[in-house]
C-alpha positions as CSV (number, residue, x, y, z in Angstrom):
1,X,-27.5,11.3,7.8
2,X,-27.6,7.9,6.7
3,X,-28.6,6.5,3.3
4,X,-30.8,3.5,2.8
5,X,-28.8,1.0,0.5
6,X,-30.3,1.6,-2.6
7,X,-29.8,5.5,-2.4
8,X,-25.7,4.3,-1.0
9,X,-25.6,2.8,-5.0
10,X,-26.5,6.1,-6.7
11,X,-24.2,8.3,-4.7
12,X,-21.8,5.5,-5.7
13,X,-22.4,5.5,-9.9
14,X,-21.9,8.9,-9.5
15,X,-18.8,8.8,-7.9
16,X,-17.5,6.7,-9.6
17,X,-17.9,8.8,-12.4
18,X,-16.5,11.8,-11.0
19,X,-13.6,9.4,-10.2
20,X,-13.1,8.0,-13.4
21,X,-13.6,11.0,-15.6
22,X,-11.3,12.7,-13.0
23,X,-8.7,10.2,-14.1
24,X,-9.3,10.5,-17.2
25,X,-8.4,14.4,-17.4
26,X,-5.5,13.9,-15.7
27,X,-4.3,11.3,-18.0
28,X,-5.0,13.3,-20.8
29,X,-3.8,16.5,-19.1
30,X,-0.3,14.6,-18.7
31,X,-0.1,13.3,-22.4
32,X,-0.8,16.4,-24.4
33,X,1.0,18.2,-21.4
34,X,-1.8,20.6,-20.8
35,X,-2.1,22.1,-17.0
36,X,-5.7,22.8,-17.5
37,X,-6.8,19.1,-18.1
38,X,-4.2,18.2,-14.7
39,X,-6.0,20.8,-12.6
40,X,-9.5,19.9,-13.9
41,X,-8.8,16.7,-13.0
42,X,-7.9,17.2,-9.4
43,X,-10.7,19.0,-9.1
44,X,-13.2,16.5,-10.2
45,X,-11.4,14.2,-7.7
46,X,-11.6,16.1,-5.3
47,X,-16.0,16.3,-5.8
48,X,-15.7,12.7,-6.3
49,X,-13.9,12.4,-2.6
50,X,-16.6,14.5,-0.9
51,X,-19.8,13.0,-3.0
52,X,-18.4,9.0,-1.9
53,X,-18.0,10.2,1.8
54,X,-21.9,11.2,2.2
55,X,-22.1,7.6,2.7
56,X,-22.1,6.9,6.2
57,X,-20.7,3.8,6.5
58,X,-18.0,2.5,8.1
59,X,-15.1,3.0,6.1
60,X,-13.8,-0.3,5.3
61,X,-17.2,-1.0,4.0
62,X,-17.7,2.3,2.0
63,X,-15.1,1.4,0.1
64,X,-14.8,-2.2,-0.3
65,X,-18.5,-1.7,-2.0
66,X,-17.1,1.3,-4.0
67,X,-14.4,0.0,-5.3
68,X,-16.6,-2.7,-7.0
69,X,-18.9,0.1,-8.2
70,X,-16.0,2.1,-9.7
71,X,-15.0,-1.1,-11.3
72,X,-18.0,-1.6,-13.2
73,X,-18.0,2.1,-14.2
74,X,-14.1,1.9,-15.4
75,X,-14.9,-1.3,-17.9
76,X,-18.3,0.2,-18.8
77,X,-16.3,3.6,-20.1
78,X,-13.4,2.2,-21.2
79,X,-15.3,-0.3,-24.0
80,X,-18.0,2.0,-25.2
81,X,-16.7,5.6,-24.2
82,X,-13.3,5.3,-24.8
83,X,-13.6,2.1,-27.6
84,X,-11.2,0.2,-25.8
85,X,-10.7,-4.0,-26.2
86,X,-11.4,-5.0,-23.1
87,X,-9.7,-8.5,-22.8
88,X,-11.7,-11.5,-21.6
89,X,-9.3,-12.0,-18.2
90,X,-10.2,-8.1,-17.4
91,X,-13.8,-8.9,-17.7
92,X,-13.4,-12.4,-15.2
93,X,-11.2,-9.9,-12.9
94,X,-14.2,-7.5,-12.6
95,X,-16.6,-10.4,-11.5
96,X,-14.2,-11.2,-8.9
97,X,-14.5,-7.5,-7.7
98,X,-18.0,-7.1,-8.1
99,X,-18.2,-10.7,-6.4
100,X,-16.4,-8.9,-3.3
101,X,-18.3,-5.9,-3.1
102,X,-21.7,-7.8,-2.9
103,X,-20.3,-9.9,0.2
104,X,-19.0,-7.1,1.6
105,X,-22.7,-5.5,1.6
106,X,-24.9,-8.1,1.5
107,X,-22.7,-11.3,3.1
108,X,-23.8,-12.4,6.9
109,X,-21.6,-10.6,9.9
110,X,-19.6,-13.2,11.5
């Protein structure tokens, strides 16, 4: 099955939250030192790697466009989720990453 661009964008916002809130478990799992949160988080990655993969793109592709999706996602949970200071290099980082992603899906094939 293949997925017209703008549907490719949803699967990917979701992803990337499975991916990040995945991560986030994990990390908290391993602080407080509680199994549960570790286990819950492999879990969730594990739906985020099958959710990302009904994509059917070329790999490189899939996830050279992801990875600027997840990006977005990370900053966008760490500031208001999470509370986090973002600094201003991490936010001129991201645009270089979203900057990729874009030629990586919309830039001509040479």
């Amino acid at each position: 099955m293949s997925f017209a661009p703008f549907s490719a964008w949803i699967i990917f916002v979701a992803a990337a939250l499975l991916e990040v809130g995945g991560d986030a478990a994990i990390q908290r799992g391993l602080r407080l030192h509680r199994t549960v949160f570790v286990a819950a988080g492999f879990l969730i990655l594990g739906c985020y790697g099958l959710v990302v993969n009904t994509v059917k793109w070329d790999f490189s592709k899939l996830i050279g466009v992801y990875i600027g999706v997840f990006a977005v996602v990370t900053m966008l949970v760490s500031r208001w989720v999470l509370r986090e200071a973002v600094p201003a290099t991490t936010w001129m980082g991201l645009t270089l990453i979203v900057a990729g992603g874009l030629l990586i899906q919309f830039g001509p094939r040479l």
